[in-house]
C-alpha positions in Angstrom: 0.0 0.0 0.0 1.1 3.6 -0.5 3.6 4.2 2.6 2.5 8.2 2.4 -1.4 6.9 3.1 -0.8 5.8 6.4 -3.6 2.8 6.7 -3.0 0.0 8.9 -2.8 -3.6 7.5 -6.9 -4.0 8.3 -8.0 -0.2 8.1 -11.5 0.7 8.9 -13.8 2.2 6.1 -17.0 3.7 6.3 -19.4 3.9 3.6 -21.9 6.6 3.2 -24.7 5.0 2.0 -25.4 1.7 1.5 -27.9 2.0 -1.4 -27.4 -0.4 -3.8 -24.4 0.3 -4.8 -23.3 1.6 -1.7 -24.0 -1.9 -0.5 -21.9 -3.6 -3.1 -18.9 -1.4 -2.7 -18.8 -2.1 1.3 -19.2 -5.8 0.7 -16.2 -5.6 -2.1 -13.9 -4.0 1.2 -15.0 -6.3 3.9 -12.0 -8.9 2.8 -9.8 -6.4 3.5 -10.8 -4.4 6.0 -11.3 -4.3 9.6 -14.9 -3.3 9.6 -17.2 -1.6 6.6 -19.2 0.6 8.5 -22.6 2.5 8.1 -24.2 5.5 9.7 -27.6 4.2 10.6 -28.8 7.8 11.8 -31.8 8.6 9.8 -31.4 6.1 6.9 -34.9 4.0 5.5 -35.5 0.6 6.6 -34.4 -0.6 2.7 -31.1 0.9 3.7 -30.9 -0.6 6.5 -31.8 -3.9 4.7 -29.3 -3.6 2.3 -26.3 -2.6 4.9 -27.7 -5.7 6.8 -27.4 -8.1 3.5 -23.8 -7.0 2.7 -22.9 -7.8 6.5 -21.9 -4.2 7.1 -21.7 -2.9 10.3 -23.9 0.2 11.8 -22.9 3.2 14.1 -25.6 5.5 15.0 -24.5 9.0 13.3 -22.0 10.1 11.0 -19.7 11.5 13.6 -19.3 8.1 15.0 -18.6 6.9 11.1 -16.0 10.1 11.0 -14.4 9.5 14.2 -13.6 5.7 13.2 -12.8 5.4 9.7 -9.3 5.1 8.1 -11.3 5.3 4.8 -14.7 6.9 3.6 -16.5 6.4 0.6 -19.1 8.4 -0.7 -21.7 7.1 -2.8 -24.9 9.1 -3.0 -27.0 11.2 -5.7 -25.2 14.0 -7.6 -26.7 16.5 -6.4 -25.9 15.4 -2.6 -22.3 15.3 -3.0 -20.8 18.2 -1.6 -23.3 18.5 0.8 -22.0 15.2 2.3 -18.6 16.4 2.1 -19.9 19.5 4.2 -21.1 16.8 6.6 -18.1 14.8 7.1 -15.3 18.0 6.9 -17.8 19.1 10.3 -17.5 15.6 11.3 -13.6 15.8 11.1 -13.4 19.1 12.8 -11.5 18.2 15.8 -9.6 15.2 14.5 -6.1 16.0 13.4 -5.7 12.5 11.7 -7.7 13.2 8.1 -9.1 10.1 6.2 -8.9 9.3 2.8 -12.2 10.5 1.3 -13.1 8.6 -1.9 -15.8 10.8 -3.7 -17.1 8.1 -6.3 -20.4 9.9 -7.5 -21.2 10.6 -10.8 -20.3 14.5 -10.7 -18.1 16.9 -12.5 -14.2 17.7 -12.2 -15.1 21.1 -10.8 -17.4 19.3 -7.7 -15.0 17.1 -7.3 -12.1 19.9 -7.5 -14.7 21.8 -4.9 -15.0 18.7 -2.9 -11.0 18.9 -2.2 -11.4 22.4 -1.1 -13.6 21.1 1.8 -11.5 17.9 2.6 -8.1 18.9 1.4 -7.2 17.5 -2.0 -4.7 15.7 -1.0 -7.3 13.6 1.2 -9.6 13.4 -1.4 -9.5 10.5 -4.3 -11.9 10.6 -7.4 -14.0 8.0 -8.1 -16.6 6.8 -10.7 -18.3 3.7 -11.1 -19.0 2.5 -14.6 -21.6 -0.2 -14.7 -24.0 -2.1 -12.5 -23.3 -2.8 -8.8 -20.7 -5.5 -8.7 -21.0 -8.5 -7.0 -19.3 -10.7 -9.7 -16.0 -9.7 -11.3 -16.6 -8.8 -15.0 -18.9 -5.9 -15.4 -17.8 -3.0 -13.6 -14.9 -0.9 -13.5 -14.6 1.6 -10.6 -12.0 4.8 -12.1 -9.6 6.6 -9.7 -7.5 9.4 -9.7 -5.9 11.6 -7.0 -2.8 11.4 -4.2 -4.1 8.2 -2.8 -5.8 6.5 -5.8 -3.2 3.7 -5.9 -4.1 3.1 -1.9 -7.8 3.0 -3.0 -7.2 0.7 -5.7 -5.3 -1.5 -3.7 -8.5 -1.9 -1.4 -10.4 -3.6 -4.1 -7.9 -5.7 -5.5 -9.3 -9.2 -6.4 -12.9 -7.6 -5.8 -15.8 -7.4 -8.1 -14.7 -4.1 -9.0 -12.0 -3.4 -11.6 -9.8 -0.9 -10.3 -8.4 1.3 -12.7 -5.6 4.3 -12.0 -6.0 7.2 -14.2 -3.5 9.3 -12.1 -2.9 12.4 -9.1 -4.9 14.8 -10.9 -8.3 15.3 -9.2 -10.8 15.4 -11.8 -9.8 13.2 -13.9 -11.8 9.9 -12.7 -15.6 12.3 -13.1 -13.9 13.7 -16.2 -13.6 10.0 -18.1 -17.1 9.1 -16.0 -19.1 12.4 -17.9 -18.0 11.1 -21.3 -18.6 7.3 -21.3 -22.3 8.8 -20.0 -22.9 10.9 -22.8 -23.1 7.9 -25.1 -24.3 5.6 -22.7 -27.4 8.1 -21.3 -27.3 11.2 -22.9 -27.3 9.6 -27.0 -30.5 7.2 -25.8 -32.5 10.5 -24.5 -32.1 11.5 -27.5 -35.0 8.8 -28.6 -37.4 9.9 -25.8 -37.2 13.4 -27.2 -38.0 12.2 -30.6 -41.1 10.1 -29.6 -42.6 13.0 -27.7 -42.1 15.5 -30.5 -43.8 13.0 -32.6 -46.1 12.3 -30.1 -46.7 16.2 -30.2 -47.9 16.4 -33.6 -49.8 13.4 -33.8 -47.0 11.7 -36.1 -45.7 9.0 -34.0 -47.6 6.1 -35.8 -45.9 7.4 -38.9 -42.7 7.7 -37.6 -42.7 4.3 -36.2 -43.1 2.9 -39.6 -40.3 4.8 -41.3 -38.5 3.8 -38.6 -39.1 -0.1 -39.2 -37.6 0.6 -42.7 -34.3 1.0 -41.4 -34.3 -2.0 -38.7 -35.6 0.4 -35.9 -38.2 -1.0 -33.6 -39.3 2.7 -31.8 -41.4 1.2 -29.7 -38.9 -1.8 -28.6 -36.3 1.0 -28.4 -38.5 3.0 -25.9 -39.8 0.2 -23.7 -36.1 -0.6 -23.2 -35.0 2.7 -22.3 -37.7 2.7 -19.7 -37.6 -0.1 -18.0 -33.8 0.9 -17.7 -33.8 4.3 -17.0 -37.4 4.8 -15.5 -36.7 4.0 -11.6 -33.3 5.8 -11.9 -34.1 8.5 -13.9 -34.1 11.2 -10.7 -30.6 10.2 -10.5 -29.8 10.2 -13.8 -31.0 14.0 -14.0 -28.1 15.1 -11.7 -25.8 13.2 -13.3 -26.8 14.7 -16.8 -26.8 18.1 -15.1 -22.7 16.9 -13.8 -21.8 16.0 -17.2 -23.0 19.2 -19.0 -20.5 21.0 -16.6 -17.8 18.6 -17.4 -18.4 19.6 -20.8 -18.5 23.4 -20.5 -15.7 23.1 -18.8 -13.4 22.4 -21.7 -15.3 24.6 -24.1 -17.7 21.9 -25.5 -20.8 22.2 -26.1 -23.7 21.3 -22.8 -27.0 21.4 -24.6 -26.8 17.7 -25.5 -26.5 17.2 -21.8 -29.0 19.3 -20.4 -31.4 18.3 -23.2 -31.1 15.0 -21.6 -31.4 15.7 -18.0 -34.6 17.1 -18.9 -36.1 14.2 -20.6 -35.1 12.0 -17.2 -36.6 14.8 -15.2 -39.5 14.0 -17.4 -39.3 10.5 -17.1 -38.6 10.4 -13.5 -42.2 12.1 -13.1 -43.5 9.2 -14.4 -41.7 6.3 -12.4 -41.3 5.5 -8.8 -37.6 6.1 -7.6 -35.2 3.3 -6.7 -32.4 4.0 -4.3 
């Protein structure tokens, strides 16, 4: 492990939250660590389930979480992610020792750069998961970059996850994230816009057909997308919200991705939330 880290053989690492991913992440560190632990302060009874399935282990608050852990991971919607940060740098107020804070939500280089400013960058390592939560080898790949991303990746050697180093530079892990989701959720909105613009003019029928001429099932296409997307698409608008900063901030054009975030937003009206 990285000698500059300072982890124990065993460290402790808490995980804030144990939604579904959350719960596969902690379960991927229990082999190494000395305890995967949860804040159970204010958390549903499906979190609590999930924390429970993954044999993590639960202290009341998040100071108690703060106070013990060697490593914290934060896995939670976009749009939560610095206010969780907020939460922990008042949580680390009075300990000198500072944790490695792995960041691994689908946000942009500048939260993440923001997110360094709260913990200290050189605390903080930048993570994104690319792919379902793993509980088999093969299918996802969790990116790092930052001071401490070799330490990170270290952790999940031999896990589920696929470790991958993509340097110190903070940023660089959201930055690679953003992209691969442009073609992976931001090209498909692309087909809910079209149907309800067709919708819209009473054209869809039509459409369909010309569609079907060039191997296009529209209504296959949709149905998929939905049962996909539909129960995450309240997360997926943050994320599509992230990535059209990532992409401002290198001069590109955001309109693809806010285009998209507003079809989820749209979508996510229509379909209960899973978290």
């Amino acid at each position: 492990m990285d000698e500059h880290a300072g982890l124990p053989p065993r460290p402790v690492i808490g995980v804030l939250h144990p939604g579904a991913m959350g719960a596969a992440l902690g379960a991927a560190l229990k082999p190494v660590a000395g305890a995967v632990i949860w804040a159970a302060a204010g958390r549903s009874n499906a979190t609590s389930k999930r924390a429970e399935l993954a044999d993590l282990v639960g202290v009341p608050d998040l100071a108690a979480l703060a106070a013990r852990s060697h490593v914290i991971v934060s896995i939670c919607p976009p749009h939560a992610a610095v206010d969780v940060a907020e939460q922990v740098a008042a949580a680390l107020a009075d300990r000198p020792e500072r944790p490695i804070y792995v960041d691994a939500n689908a946000v942009s280089p500048e939260t993440v750069r923001r997110i360094g400013t709260v913990l200290g960058a050189e605390n903080v390592v930048d993570g994104a998961v690319i792919g379902p939560p793993a509980w088999e080898a093969g299918h996802t790949v969790l990116l790092l970059s930052g001071a401490h991303a070799a330490t990170v990746a270290e952790l999940f050697s031999g896990s589920p996850f696929e470790a991958r180093v993509l340097g110190p530079d903070l940023g660089s892990a959201s930055a690679l994230k953003a992209c691969y989701a442009m073609q992976s959720k931001a090209m498909p909105a692309v087909w809910l816009a079209v149907a309800a613009a067709a919708r819209g003019y009473g054209v869809q029928d039509a459409l369909g057909d010309l569609l079907a001429r060039d191997g296009v099932d529209l209504a296959a296409v949709l149905d998929k997308l939905s049962a996909q997307a539909g129960p995450k698409a309240w997360r997926w608008v943050g994320e599509m919200e992230e990535a059209g900063d990532t992409m401002a901030g290198v001069g590109v054009p955001d309109g693809f991705s806010r285009a998209a975030a507003e079809m989820y937003r749209r979508m996510a009206q229509e379909h209960p939330a899973d978290s």
